[in-house]
ROKE-220310 format. One record per residue (C-alpha): residue in three letters; residue number from 1; x, y, z. Coordinates in steps of 0.25 Angstrom, whole numbers. Last residue first. Example, Ala and Ser with C-alpha at 12.3 -4.5 7.8 and 13.67 -1.06 7.14 Angstrom:
2
{residu=ser; num=2; east=55; north=-4; up=29};
{residu=ala; num=1; east=49; north=-18; up=31};
! end
This chain:
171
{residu=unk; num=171; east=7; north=983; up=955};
{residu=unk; num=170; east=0; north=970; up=959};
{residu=unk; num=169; east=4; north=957; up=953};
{residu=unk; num=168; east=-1; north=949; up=941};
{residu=unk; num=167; east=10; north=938; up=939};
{residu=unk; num=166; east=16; north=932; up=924};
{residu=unk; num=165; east=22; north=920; up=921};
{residu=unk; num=164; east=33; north=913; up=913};
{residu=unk; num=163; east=41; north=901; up=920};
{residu=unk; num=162; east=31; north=890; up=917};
{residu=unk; num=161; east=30; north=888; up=902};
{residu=unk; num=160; east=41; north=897; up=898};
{residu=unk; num=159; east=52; north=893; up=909};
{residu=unk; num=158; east=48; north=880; up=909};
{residu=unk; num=157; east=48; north=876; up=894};
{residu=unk; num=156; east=58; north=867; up=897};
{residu=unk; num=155; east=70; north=873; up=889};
{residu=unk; num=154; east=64; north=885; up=882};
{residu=unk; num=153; east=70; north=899; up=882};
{residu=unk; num=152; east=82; north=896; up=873};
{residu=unk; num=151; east=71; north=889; up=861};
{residu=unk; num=150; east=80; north=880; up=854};
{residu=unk; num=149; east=76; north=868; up=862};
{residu=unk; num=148; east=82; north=854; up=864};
{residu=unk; num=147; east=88; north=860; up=879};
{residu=unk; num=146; east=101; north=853; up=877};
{residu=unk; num=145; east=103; north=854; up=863};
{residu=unk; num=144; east=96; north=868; up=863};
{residu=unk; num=143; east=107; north=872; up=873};
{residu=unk; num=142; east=119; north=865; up=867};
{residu=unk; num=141; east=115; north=875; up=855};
{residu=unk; num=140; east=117; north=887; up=865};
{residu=unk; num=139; east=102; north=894; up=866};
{residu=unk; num=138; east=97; north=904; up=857};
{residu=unk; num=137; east=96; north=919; up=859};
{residu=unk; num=136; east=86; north=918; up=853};
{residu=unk; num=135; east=75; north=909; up=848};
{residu=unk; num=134; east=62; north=914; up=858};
{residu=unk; num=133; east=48; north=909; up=853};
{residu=unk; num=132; east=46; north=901; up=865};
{residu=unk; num=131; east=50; north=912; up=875};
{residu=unk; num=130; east=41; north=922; up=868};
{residu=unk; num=129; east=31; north=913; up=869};
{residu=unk; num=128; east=32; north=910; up=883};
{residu=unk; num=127; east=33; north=927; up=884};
{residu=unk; num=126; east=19; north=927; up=877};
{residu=unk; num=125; east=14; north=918; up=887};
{residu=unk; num=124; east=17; north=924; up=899};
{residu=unk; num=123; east=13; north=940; up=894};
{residu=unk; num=122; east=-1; north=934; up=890};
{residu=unk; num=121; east=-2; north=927; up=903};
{residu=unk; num=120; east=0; north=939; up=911};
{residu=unk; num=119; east=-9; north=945; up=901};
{residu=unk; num=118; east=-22; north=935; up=907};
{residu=unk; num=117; east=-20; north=935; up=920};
{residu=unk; num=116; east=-20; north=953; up=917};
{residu=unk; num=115; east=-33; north=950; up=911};
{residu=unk; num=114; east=-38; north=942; up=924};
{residu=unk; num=113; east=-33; north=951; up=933};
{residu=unk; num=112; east=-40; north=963; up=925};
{residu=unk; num=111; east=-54; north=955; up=923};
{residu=unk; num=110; east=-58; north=953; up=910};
{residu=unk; num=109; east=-70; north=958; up=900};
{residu=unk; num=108; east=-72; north=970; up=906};
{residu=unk; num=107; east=-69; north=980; up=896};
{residu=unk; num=106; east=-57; north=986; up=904};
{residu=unk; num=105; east=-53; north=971; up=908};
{residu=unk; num=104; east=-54; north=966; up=893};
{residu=unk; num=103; east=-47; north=978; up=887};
{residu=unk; num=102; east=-33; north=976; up=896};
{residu=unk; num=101; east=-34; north=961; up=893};
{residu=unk; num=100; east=-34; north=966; up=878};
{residu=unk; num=99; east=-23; north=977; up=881};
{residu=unk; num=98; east=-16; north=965; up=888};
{residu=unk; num=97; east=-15; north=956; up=874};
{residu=unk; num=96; east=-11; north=966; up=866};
{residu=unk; num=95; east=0; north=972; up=876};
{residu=unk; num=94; east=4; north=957; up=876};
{residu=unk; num=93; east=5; north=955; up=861};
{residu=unk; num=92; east=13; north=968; up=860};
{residu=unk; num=91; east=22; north=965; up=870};
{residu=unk; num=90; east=25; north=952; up=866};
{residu=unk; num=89; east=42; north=956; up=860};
{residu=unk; num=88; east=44; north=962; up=872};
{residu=unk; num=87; east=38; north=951; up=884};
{residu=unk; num=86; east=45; north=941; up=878};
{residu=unk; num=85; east=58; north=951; up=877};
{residu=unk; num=84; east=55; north=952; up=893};
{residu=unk; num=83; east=53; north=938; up=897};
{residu=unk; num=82; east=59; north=931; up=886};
{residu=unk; num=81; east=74; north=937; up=886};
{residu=unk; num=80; east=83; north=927; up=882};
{residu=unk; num=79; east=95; north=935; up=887};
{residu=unk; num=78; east=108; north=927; up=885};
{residu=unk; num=77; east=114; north=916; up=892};
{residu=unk; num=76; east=129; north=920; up=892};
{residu=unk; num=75; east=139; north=908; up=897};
{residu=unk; num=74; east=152; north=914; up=905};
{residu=unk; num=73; east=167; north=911; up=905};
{residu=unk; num=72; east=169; north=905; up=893};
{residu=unk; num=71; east=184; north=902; up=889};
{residu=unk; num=70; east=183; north=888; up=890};
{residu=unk; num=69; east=175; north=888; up=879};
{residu=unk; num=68; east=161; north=882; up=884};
{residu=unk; num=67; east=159; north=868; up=877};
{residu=unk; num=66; east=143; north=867; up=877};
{residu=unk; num=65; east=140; north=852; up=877};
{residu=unk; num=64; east=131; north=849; up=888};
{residu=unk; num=63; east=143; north=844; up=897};
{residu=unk; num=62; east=152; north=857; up=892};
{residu=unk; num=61; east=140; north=865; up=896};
{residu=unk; num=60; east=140; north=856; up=912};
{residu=unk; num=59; east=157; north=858; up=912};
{residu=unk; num=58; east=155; north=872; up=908};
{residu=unk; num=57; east=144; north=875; up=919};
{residu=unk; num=56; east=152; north=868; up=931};
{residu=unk; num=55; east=165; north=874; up=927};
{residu=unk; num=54; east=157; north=889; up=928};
{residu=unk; num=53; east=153; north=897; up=916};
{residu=unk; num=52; east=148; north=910; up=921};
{residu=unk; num=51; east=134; north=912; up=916};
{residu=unk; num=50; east=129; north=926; up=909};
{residu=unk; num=49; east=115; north=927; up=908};
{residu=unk; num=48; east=104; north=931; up=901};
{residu=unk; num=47; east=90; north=940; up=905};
{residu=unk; num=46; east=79; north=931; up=902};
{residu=unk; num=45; east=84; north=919; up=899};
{residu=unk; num=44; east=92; north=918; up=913};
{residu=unk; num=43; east=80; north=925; up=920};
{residu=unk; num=42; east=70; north=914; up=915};
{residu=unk; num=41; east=80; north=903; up=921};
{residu=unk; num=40; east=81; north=911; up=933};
{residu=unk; num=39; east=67; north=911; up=934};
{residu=unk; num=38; east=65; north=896; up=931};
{residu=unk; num=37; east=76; north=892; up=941};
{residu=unk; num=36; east=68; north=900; up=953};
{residu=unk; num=35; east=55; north=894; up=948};
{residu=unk; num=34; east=43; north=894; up=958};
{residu=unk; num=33; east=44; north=910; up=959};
{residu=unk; num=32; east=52; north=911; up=945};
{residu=unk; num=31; east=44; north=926; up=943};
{residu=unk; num=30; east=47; north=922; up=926};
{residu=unk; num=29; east=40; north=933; up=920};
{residu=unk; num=28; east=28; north=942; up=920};
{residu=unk; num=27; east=22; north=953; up=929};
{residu=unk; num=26; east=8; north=957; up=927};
{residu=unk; num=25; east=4; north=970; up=934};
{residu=unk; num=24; east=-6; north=973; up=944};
{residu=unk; num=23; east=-13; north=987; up=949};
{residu=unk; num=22; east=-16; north=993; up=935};
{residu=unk; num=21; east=-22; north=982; up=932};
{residu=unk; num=20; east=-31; north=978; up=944};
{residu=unk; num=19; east=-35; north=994; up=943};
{residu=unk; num=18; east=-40; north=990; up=931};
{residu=unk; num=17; east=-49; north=979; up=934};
{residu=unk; num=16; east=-54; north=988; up=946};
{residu=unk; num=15; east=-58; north=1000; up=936};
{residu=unk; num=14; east=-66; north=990; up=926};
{residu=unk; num=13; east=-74; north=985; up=938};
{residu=unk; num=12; east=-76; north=998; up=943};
{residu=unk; num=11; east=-82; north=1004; up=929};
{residu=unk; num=10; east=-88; north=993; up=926};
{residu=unk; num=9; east=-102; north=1001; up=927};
{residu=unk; num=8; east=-112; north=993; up=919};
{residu=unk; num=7; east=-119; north=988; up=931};
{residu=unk; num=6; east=-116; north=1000; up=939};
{residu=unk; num=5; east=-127; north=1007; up=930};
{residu=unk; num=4; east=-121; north=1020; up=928};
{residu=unk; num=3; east=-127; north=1032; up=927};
{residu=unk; num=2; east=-128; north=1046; up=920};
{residu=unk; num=1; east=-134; north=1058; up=925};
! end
C-alpha cells in the first residue's frame, strides 16, 4: 500500500487555486465608473463616429481654423480601435505571459488571485502601449496644432494612464 505524507500532498491546495480560475475571469477595458466623459471618449476612439455638424460646431471649427465647406453635413471620427486591435496584435505576448502565471500556480510558486492580479496588468499595459505606438488613422492637422501631438490616441495622457484597467469577477 502506498501512502501519502499529507505534508507533501498539494494536491488540495493545487485543486482550490484552480478552481479560483476556473470560477473568475479578468475583464479589461475602460468600465468609465468614476469617468462618464472618459468612457465616452474611449468609445468614440474605439468604435468611430459620425457627428452632425450643427452652427454651434461649425462656428467653434471655423474659430480653431478648420473651414468646413458649407456643403458638409457630418464629420467622421474614424475607428481607432485600441482596446480590441490592442488586444489583437498582443496576443501572443499575453498568452505567453498567462501560461507562465498559469505554471507558477500549478507548481506552487504563486497564488491563482495573485497570478491573475498579475495578467490583468499584463493585458493593461500592453494596450497603453499599443495606444502610444499607434500612427493611424491620423488626426486633422488643425488637430495636432491644437493638441501638439501627432499620436491620435494621446491628448492628455488620461485615457491611457488612467482610463485602462482590468476587474477580476466571478463567472
Amino acid at each position: 500500500m502506498v501512502t501519502v505524507n499529507e505534508e507533501f500532498n498539494h494536491i488540495p491546495d493545487i485543486q482550490k487555486e484552480l478552481r479560483y480560475i476556473m470560477n473568475h475571469h479578468i475583464e479589461i477595458g475602460v468600465f468609465g465608473e468614476d469617468d462618464s466623459e472618459l468612457l465616452m471618449i474611449a468609445r468614440v476612439h474605439e468604435f468611430g463616429v459620425d457627428i452632425d455638424v450643427t452652427k454651434k460646431m461649425r462656428a467653434y471649427l471655423h474659430y480653431i481654423g478648420i473651414h468646413l465647406s458649407p456643403s458638409t453635413k457630418e464629420i467622421k471620427i474614424p475607428e481607432r480601435s485600441f482596446m480590441r486591435a490592442g488586444f489583437d496584435s498582443r496576443q501572443k505576448k499575453i498568452q505567453k505571459q498567462a501560461e507562465k502565471l498559469i505554471t507558477d500556480v500549478l507548481m506552487m510558486k504563486n497564488k491563482a488571485k495573485p497570478a491573475m492580479e498579475s495578467l490583468g496588468q499584463i493585458m493593461v499595459t500592453q494596450i497603453q502601449s499599443y495606444m502610444t505606438d499607434l500612427r493611424e488613422p491620423a488626426n486633422h492637422p488643425a488637430t495636432v496644432r491644437n493638441k501638439k501631438s501627432s499620436n491620435p490616441l494621446i491628448n492628455s495622457g488620461k485615457l491611457r494612464n488612467e482610463g485602462i484597467t482590468y476587474k477580476i469577477r466571478s463567472n
